[in-house]
Structures are given as structure tokens and as C-alpha cells.
GUKEMI-966187 format. One record per residue (C-alpha): residue number from 1; residue in three letters; chain; x, y, z. Coordinates in nm, 3 decimals, m for minus. Example, Ala and Ser with C-alpha at 12.3 -4.5 7.8 and 13.67 -1.06 7.14 Angstrom:
<atoms>
tivex, pavo, kekol, x, y, z
1, ALA, A, 1.230, m0.450, 0.780;
2, SER, A, 1.367, m0.106, 0.714;
</atoms>
This chain:
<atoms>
tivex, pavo, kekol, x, y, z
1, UNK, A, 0.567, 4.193, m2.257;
2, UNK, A, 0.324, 4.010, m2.016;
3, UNK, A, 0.458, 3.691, m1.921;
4, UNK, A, 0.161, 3.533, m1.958;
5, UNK, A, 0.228, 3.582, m2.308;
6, UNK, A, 0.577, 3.478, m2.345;
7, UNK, A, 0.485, 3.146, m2.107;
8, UNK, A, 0.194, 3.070, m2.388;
9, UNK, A, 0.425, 3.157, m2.685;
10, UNK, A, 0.669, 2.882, m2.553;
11, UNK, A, 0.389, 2.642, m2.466;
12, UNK, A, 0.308, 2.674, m2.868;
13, UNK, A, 0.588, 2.648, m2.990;
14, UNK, A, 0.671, 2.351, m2.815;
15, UNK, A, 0.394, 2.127, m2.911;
16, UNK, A, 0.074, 2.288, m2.906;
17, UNK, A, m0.078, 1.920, m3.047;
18, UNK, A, 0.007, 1.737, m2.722;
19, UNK, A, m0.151, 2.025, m2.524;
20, UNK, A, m0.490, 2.050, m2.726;
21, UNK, A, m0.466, 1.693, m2.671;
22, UNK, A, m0.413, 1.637, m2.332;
23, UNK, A, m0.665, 1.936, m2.255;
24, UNK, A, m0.911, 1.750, m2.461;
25, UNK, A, m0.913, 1.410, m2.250;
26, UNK, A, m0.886, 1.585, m1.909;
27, UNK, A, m1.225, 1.737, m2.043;
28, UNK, A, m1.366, 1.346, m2.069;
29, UNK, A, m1.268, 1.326, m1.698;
30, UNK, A, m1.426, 1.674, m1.613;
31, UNK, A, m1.099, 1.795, m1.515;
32, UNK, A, m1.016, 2.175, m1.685;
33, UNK, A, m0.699, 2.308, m1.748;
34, UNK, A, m0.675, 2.605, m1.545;
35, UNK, A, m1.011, 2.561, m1.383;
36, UNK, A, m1.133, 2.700, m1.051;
37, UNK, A, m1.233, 2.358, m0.915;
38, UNK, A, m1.013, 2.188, m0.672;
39, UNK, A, m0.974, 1.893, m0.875;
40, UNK, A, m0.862, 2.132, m1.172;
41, UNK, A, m0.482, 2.120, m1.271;
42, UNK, A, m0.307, 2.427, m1.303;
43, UNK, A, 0.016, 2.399, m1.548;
44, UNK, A, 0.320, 2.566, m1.483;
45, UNK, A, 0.599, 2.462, m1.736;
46, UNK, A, 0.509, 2.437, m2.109;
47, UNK, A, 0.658, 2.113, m2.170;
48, UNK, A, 0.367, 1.909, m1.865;
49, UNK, A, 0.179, 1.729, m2.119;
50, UNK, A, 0.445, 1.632, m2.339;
51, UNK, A, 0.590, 1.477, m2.052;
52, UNK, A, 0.257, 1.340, m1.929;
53, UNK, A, 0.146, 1.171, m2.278;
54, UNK, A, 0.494, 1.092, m2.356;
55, UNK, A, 0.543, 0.855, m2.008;
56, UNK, A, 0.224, 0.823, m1.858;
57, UNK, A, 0.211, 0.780, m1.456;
58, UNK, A, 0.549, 0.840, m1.454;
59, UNK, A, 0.582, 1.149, m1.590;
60, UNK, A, 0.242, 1.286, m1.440;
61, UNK, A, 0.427, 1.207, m1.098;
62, UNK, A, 0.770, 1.305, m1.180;
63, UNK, A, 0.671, 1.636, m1.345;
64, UNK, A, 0.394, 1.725, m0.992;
65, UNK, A, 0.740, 1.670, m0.793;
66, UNK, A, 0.953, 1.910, m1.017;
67, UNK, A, 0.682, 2.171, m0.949;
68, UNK, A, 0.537, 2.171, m1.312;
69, UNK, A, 0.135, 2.149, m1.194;
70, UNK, A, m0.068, 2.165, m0.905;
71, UNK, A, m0.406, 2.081, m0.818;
72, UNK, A, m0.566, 2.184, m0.497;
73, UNK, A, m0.736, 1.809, m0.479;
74, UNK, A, m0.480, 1.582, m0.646;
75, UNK, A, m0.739, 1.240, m0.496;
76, UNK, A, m0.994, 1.382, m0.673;
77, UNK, A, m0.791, 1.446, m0.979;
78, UNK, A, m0.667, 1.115, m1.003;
79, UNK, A, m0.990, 0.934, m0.915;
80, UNK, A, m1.111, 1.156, m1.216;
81, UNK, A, m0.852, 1.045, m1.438;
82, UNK, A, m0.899, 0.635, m1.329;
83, UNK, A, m1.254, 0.644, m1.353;
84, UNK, A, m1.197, 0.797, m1.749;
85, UNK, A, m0.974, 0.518, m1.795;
86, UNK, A, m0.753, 0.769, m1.938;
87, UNK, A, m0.422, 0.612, m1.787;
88, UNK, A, m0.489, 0.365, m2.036;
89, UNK, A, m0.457, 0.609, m2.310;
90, UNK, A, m0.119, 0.740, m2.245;
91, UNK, A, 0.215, 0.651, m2.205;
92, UNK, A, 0.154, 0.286, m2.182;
93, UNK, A, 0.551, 0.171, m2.225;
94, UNK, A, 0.629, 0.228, m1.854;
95, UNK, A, 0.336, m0.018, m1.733;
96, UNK, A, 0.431, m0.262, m2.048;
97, UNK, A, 0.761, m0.266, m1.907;
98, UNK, A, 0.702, m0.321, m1.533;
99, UNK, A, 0.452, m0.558, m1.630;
100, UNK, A, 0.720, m0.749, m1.803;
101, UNK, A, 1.009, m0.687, m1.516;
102, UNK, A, 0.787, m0.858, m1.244;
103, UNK, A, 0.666, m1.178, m1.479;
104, UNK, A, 1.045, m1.237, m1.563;
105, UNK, A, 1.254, m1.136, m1.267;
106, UNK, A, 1.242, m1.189, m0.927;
107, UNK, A, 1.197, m0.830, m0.811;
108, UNK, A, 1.194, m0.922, m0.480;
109, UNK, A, 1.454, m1.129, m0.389;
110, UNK, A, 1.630, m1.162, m0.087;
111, UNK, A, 1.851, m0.856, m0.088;
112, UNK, A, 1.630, m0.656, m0.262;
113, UNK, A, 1.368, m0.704, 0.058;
114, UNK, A, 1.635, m0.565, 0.236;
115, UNK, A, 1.678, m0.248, 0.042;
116, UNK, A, 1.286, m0.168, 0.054;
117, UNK, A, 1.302, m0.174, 0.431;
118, UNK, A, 1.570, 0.070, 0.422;
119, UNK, A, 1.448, 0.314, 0.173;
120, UNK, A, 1.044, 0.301, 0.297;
121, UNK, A, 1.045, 0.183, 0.684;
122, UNK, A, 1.370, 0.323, 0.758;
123, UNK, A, 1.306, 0.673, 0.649;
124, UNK, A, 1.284, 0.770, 0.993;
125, UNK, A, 1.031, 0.717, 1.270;
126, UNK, A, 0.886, 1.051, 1.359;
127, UNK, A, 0.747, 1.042, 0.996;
128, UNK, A, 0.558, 0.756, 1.082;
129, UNK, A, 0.476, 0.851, 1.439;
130, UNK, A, 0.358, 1.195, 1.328;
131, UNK, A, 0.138, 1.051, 1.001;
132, UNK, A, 0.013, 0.707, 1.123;
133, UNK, A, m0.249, 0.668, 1.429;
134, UNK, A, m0.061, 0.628, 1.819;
135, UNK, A, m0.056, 0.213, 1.731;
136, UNK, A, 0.185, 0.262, 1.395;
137, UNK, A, m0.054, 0.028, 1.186;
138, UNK, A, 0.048, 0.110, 0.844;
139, UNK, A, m0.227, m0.050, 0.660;
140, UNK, A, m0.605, 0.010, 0.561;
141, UNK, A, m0.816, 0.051, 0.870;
142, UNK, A, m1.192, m0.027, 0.902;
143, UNK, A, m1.410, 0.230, 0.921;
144, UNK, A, m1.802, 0.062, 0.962;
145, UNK, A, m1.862, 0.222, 1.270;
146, UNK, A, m1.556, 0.456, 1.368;
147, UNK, A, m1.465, 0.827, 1.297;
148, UNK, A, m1.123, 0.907, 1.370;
149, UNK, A, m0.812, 0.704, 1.220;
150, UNK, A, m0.765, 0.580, 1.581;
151, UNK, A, m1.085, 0.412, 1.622;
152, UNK, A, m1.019, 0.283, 1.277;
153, UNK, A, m0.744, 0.083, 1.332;
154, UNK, A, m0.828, m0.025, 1.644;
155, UNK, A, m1.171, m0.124, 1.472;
156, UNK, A, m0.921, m0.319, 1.166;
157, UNK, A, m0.701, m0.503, 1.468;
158, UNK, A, m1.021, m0.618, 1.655;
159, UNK, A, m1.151, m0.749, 1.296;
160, UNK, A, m0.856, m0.953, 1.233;
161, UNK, A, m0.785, m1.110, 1.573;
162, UNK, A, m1.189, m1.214, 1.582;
163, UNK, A, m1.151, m1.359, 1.265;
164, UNK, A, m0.875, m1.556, 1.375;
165, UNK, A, m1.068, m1.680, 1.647;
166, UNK, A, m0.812, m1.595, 1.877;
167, UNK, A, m0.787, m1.746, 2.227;
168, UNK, A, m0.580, m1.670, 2.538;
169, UNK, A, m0.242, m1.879, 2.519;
170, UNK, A, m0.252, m1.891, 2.129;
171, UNK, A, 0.051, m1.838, 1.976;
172, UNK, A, 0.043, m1.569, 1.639;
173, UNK, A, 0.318, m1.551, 1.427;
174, UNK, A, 0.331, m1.201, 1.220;
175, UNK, A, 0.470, m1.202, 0.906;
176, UNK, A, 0.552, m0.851, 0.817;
177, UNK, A, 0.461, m0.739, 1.156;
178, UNK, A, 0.553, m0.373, 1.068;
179, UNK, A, 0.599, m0.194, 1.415;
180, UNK, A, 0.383, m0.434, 1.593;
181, UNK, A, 0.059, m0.315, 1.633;
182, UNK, A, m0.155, m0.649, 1.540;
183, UNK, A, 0.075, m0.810, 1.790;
184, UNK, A, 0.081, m0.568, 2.052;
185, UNK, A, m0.324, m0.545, 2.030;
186, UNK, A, m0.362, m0.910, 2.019;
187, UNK, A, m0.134, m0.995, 2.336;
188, UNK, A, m0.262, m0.674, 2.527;
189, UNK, A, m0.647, m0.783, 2.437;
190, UNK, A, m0.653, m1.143, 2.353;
191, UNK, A, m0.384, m1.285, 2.587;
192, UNK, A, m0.185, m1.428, 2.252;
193, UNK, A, 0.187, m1.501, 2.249;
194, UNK, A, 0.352, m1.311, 1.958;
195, UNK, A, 0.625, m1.355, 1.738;
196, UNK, A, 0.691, m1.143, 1.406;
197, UNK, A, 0.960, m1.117, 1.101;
198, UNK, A, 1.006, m0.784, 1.014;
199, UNK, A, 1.325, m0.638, 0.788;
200, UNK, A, 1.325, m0.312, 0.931;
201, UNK, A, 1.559, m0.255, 1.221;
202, UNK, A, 1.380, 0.075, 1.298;
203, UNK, A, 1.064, m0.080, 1.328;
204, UNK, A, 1.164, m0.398, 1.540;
205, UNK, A, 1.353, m0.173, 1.741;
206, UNK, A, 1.074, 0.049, 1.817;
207, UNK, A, 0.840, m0.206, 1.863;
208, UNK, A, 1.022, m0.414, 2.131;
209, UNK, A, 1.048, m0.096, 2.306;
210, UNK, A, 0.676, m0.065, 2.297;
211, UNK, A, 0.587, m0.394, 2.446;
212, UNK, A, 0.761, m0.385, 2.739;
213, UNK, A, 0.640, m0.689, 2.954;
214, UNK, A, 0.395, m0.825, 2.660;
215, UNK, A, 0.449, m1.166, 2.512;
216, UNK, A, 0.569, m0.989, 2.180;
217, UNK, A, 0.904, m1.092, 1.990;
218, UNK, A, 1.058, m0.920, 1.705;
219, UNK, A, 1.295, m1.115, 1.489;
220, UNK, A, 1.494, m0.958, 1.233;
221, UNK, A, 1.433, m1.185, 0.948;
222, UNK, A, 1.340, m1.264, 0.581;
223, UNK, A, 1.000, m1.489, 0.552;
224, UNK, A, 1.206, m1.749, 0.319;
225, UNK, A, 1.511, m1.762, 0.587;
226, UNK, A, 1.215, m1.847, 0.850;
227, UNK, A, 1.151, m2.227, 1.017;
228, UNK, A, 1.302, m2.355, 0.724;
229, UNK, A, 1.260, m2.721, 0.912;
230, UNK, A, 0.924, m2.642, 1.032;
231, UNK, A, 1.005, m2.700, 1.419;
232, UNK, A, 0.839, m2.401, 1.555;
233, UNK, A, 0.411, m2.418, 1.459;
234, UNK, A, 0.181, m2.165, 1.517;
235, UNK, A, m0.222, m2.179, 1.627;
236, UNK, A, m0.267, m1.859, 1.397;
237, UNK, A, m0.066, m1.683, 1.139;
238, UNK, A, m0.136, m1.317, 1.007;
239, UNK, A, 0.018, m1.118, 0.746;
240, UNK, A, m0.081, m0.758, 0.742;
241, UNK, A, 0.064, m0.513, 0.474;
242, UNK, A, 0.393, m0.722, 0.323;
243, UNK, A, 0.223, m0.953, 0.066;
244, UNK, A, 0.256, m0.638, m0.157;
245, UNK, A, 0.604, m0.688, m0.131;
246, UNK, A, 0.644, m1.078, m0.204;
247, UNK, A, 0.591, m1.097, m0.582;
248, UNK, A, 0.493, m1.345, m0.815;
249, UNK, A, 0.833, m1.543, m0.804;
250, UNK, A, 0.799, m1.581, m0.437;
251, UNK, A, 0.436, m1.650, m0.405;
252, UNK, A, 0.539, m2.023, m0.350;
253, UNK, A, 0.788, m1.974, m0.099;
254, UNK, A, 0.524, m1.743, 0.115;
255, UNK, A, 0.266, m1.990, 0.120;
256, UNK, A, 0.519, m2.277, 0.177;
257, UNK, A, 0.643, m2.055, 0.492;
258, UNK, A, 0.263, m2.027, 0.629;
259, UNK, A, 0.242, m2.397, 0.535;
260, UNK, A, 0.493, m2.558, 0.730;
261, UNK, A, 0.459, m2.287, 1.014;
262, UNK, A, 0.092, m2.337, 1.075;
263, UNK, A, m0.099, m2.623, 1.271;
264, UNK, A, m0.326, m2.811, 1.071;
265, UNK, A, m0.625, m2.706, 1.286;
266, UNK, A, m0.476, m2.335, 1.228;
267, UNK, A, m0.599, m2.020, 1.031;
268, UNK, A, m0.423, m1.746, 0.830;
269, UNK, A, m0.520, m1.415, 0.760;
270, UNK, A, m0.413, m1.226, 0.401;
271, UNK, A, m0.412, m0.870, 0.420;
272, UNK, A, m0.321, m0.719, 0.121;
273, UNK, A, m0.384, m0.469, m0.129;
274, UNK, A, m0.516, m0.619, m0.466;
275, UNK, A, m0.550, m0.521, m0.834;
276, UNK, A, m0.828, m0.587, m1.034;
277, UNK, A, m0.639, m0.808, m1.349;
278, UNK, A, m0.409, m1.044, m1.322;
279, UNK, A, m0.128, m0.924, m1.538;
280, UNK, A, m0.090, m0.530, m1.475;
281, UNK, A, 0.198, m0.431, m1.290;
282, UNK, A, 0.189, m0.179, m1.028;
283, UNK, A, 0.188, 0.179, m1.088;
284, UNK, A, 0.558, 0.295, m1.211;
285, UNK, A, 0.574, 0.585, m1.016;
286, UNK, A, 0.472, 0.403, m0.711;
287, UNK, A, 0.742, 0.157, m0.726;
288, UNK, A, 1.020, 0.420, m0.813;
289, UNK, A, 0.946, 0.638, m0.548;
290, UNK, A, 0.767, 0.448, m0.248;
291, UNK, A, 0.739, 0.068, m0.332;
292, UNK, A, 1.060, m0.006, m0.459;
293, UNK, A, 1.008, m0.365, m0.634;
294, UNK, A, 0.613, m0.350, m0.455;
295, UNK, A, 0.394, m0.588, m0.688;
296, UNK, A, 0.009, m0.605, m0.601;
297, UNK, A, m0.182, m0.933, m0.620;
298, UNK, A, m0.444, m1.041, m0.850;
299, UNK, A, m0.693, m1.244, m0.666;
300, UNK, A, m0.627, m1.547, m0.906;
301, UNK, A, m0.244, m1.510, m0.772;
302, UNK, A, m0.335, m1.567, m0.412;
303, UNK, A, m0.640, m1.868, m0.552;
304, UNK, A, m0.387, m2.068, m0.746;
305, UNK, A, m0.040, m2.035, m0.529;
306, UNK, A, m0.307, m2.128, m0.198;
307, UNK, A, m0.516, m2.394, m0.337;
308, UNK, A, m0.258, m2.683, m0.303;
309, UNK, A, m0.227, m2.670, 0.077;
310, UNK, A, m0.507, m2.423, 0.177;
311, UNK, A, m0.873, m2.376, 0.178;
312, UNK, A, m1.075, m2.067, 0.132;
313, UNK, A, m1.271, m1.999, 0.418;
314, UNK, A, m1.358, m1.621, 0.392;
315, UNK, A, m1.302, m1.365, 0.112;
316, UNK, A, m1.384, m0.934, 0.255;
317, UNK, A, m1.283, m0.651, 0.089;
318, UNK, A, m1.277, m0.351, 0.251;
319, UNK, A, m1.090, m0.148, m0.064;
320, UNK, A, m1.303, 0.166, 0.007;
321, UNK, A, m1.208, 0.188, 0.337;
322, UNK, A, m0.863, 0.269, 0.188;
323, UNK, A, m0.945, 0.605, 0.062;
324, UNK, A, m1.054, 0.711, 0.382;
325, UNK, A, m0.731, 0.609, 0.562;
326, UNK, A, m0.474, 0.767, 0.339;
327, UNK, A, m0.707, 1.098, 0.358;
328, UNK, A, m0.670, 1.129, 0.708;
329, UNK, A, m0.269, 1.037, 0.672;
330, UNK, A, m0.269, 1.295, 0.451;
331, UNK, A, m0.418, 1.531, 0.753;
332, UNK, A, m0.180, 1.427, 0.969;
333, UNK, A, 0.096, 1.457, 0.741;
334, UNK, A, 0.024, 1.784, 0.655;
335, UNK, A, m0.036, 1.907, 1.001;
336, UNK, A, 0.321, 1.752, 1.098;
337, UNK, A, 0.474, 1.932, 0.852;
338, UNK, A, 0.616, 2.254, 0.979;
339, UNK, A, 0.791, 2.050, 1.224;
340, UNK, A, 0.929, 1.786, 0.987;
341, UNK, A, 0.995, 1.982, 0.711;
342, UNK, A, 1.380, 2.098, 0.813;
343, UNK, A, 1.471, 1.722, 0.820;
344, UNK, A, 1.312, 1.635, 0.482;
345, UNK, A, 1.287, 1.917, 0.213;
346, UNK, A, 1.043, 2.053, 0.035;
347, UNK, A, 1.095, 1.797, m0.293;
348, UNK, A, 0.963, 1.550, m0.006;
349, UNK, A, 0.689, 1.672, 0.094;
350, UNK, A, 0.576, 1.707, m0.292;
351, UNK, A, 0.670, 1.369, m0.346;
352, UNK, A, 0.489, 1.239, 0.013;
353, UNK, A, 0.180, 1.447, m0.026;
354, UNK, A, 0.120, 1.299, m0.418;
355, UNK, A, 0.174, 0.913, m0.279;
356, UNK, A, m0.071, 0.987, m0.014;
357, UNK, A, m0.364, 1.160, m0.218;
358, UNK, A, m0.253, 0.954, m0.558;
359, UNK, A, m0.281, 0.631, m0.388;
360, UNK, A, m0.637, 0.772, m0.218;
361, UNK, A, m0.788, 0.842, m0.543;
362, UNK, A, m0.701, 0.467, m0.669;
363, UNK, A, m0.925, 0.356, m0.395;
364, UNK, A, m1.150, 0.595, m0.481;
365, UNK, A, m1.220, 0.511, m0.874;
366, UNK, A, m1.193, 0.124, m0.740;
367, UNK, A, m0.867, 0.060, m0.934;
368, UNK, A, m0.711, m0.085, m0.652;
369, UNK, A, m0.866, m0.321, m0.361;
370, UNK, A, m0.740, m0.404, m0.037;
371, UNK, A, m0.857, m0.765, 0.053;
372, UNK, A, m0.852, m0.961, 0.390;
373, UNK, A, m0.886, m1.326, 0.341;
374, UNK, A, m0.865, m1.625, 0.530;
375, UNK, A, m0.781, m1.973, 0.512;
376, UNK, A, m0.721, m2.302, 0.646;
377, UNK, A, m0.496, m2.563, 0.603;
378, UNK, A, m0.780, m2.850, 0.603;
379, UNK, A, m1.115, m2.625, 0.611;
380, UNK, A, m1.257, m2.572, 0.950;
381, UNK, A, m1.465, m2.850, 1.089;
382, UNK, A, m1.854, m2.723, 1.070;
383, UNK, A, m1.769, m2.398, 0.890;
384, UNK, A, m1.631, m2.120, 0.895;
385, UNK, A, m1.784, m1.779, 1.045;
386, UNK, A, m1.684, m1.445, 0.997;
387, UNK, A, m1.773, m1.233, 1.299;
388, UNK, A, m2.028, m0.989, 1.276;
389, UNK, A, m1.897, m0.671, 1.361;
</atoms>
């Protein structure tokens, strides 16, 4: 018998329903069942849309890593899907849930931010060094005027360090300074003194090696454990890419950190991925697979935690410039491949190429932001200006 015809016989008699179903609001989205378009999904195992209506993003996620469907353009797909609002017709229990895990536990507490460092940053520098640009920034760059993910970042660094108005001799304290490449930039272009809290021994270590004679200091620490007296106080503070990691039970204690490490002529820059409502947890497959305990910021979170001790001098968001910096990880990723696929496995790279070109299409459809924002603990004296570049 053709297996075609055995593979649809199981399909039916498994739950044709669900399929006719899910067929029929991929169709909404302009997204066929075994289409010819890249952004059409082509099903494997009969049981892919039970799965998919039965847990949502979850099981969409979990089922592309088991090999049950493909799709050439997975961004697209899932841009497609966002912009239908379909993930709010399916499989809504996993969000409910998450929703309710990160309102009434503290998801990331202090051991837990030591467990994220190990299972995301940890993973194992020539990842990184093979997906990221040559200065390791592992956050959104800025693409206005560049065309290569170098220029981009270098384009993003520039950004932030003018809009902290930094000045030779300043001192920078990096919260979440990743493997340095805000401080590195700043010290090697701006003449600033750098110190940054990282939880990542892999990272710290391969970032002191990088700055050699620099004024740069790593310090293995968590932002809570940090100047607890307030004795050391900074002319700028930055936080690039680890707010999505502080969650709503810590909010307090990150802005109380900035607070009492910051001069009161100072300025702090937020950069951060947001969401659009306050309320909706971040995706479930996201934080089971890449962001263990990750929670994104709603920009009344970051309004009402700051407004006691901060003013609001500039609000940017460059969330479409996101899309275009996970595509080209995704290039680089896949062009790395062949030589990093004996260390990590095929189930890997499935589950590494969907976080890249998942996360892409969320920028895409606008469902998730990335924000750089700045404040002051007194409001600057005549204004504030964001450089025009």
C-alpha cells in the first residue's frame, strides 16, 4: 500500500477534527498545510495538531524539535501565526499558568540566577563566538545606517554610550555586562572606567581575557549581593540584556541597586526586551528551553517600580531592529554548523535554529519590543537630549 495512504489513514483515525481545524486557522494566517511556500508547514506525524491545539506554544515547539513539521521559513511562519492572533486561540493553559508562576513566585531568585547562567551563557563559548558578531554583544543591535551585524552592534554600543553622555574618566558600572562588549567599547572609545556583575564564569572569564590593559573589571556577582551599603557610586550605569531576567518580584531590588549605586547627577540606561500587556507571561517554550525563569517587562513595570527614585528622560524603541539581528544569528549559526554540530547534536540544532527564527518572527508581527530607556535620578538640569544619530 502507498504510505502516503497508511500515514493519512492514521492521521484520520486519530482525530481528523483537530486537523480540519488546525488546517482551517493556518488558512486565516495564509499559511497551507503542505504548501509550496516557504512559510508553509509540512506535517510529518499524525498526531502535530493535536499536540499543537492541545498545548499551544509549547507543543508547536516541542513537536518542531521531535521532528514532527518543518517549514522552510519558520520567522515567517510564526510572524504569520502572531499577526492572526491565532496563539490566542489555542492551548491557552500553558501561558495561564506561567502567567500565574511569575505574579506569585519569585522565579528568579538568587539561586535560580545562577542556574540560568549555567544552562544559557555557559553552554559553551564557541557557540557564541561562532553566532554573535567579533564583540559578543548578545542583544538587539541598531541597524539605521549599518549592513552587516558588525556594524550593527557597533552602531547599538555607540548609541548607548552617547546617550549616556559619556566622558573620559567616567566610571560605568554594567549590570549584566554579558562578555563585555558595552564595556570594552566604552573604555577603548570613550576613555570610561568599567566595572560589571555578570553570573557567568565563562563569560567573565572570557571577557577579562579580552581587555587586556583596558580599565574593565569583571565581578562575579548577583545585582542584589552588589554595594549593598552604597560605598562605591557610579557617573553612569547601563544594563544591557539582563532585565529580562529580573522579574516582577525583584523589580524593587534592581532599581534599589541602580539607586544607591548611581550619583545623583548620574544617568541609567534600560535595555530590555518588552511585551506589549502588562500581565502575559513570556512564551512557555521560550522559558523551558532558552530563558529558564526569563520574564519580559511591560512598560508600566519599569514606569511604576522607577518613578519613586527616577525620572524619565528618554523612551526609544528599536523592537524592529530585533528581527533583523536574530536573522543574521541565524546565518551565522547555520554557517557554523558543520563545525559545531559533533559537540551539540542534531536535537540542538532543531531546538537553536526554532529560538532563533521563532523569536525573529515575534519582532516581526510586533509582539515583542525591545526598548532602551533612560533615566535620572533628579531629571537632568536643562533637559535631556537624545543624540542624533
Amino acid at each position: 500500500m502507498d504510505s502516503s495512504l497508511v500515514w493519512g489513514e492514521q492521521r484520520l483515525a486519530h482525530d481528523d477534527e483537530n486537523w480540519r481545524r488546525a488546517t482551517q486557522l493556518l488558512a486565516t494566517a495564509g499559511i497551507a498545510v503542505g504548501g509550496n511556500r516557504s512559510w508553509d508547514i509540512q506535517v510529518h506525524h499524525p498526531a502535530t495538531f493535536d499536540r499543537i491545539l492541545t498545548q499551544g506554544s509549547l507543543g508547536l515547539g516541542e513537536s518542531y524539535l521531535d521532528g514532527w513539521w518543518d517549514c522552510g521559513a519558520v520567522d515567517e511562519f510564526i510572524a504569520r501565526v502572531l499577526a492572526a492572533r491565532l496563539d490566542q486561540q489555542v492551548g491557552r493553559a500553558g501561558w495561564i499558568w506561567a502567567s500565574l508562576k511569575a505574579r506569585l513566585t519569585n522565579l528568579q531568585s538568587e539561586h535560580r540566577a545562577w542556574h540560568v547562567a549555567e544552562v544559557l551563557y555557559d553552554l559553551g563559548n564557541d557557540l557564541y563566538e561562532a553566532m554573535l558578531d567579533p564583540s559578543m554583544a548578545y542583544s538587539c543591535g541598531y541597524w539605521a545606517t549599518a549592513r552587516t551585524l558588525e556594524a550593527a552592534q557597533e552602531a547599538k554600543l555607540d548609541l548607548i554610550c552617547q546617550k549616556l553622555q559619556l566622558r573620559p574618566d567616567m566610571s560605568l558600572l554594567d549590570i549584566g555586562c554579558g562578555w563585555g562588549s558595552l564595556m570594552l567599547f566604552a573604555a577603548q572609545h570613550y576613555g570610561v572606567r568599567c566595572l560589571g556583575l555578570t553570573v557567568s564564569k565563562e563569560q567573565a572569564r572570557w571577557g577579562a581575557e579580552k581587555a587586556g590593559n583596558l580599565p574593565v573589571r569583571f565581578e562575579l556577582s548577583d545585582y542584589r549581593k552588589f554595594n549593598l551599603q552604597g560605598a562605591q557610586q557610579f557617573d553612569r550605569v547601563a544594563s544591557v540584556g539582563m532585565f529580562e531576567h529580573v522579574g516582577p518580584k525583584n523589580y524593587r531590588s534592581f532599581f534599589d541597586l541602580v539607586h544607591r549605586s548611581l550619583r545623583s547627577d548620574g544617568l541609567l540606561m534600560l535595555h530590555t526586551i518588552g511585551k506589549n500587556r502588562s500581565g502575559d507571561a513570556i512564551d512557555p517554550w521560550i522559558e523551558r528551553y532558552i530563558f529558564p525563569n526569563g520574564a519580559l517587562p511591560a512598560a508600566s513595570d519599569i514606569t511604576e517600580v522607577s518613578e519613586r527614585d527616577f525620572v524619565l528622560e528618554d523612551w526609544h524603541n528599536l523592537g524592529a531592529d530585533y528581527d533583523k539581528t536574530l536573522m543574521a544569528w541565524h546565518e551565522r549559526f547555520e554557517a557554523a554548523w558543520p563545525q559545531l554540530a559533533a559537540t551539540y547534536g542534531e536535537r540542538f540544532y532543531r531546538m537553536w535554529r526554532y529560538y532563533l527564527l521563532c523569536c525573529a518572527g515575534t519582532f516581526r508581527a510586533r509582539d515583542n519590543q525591545l526598548w532602551q530607556v533612560v533615566l535620572s535620578p533628579r531629571g537632568q538640569s536643562g533637559g535631556y537630549r537624545r543624540p542624533l544619530v
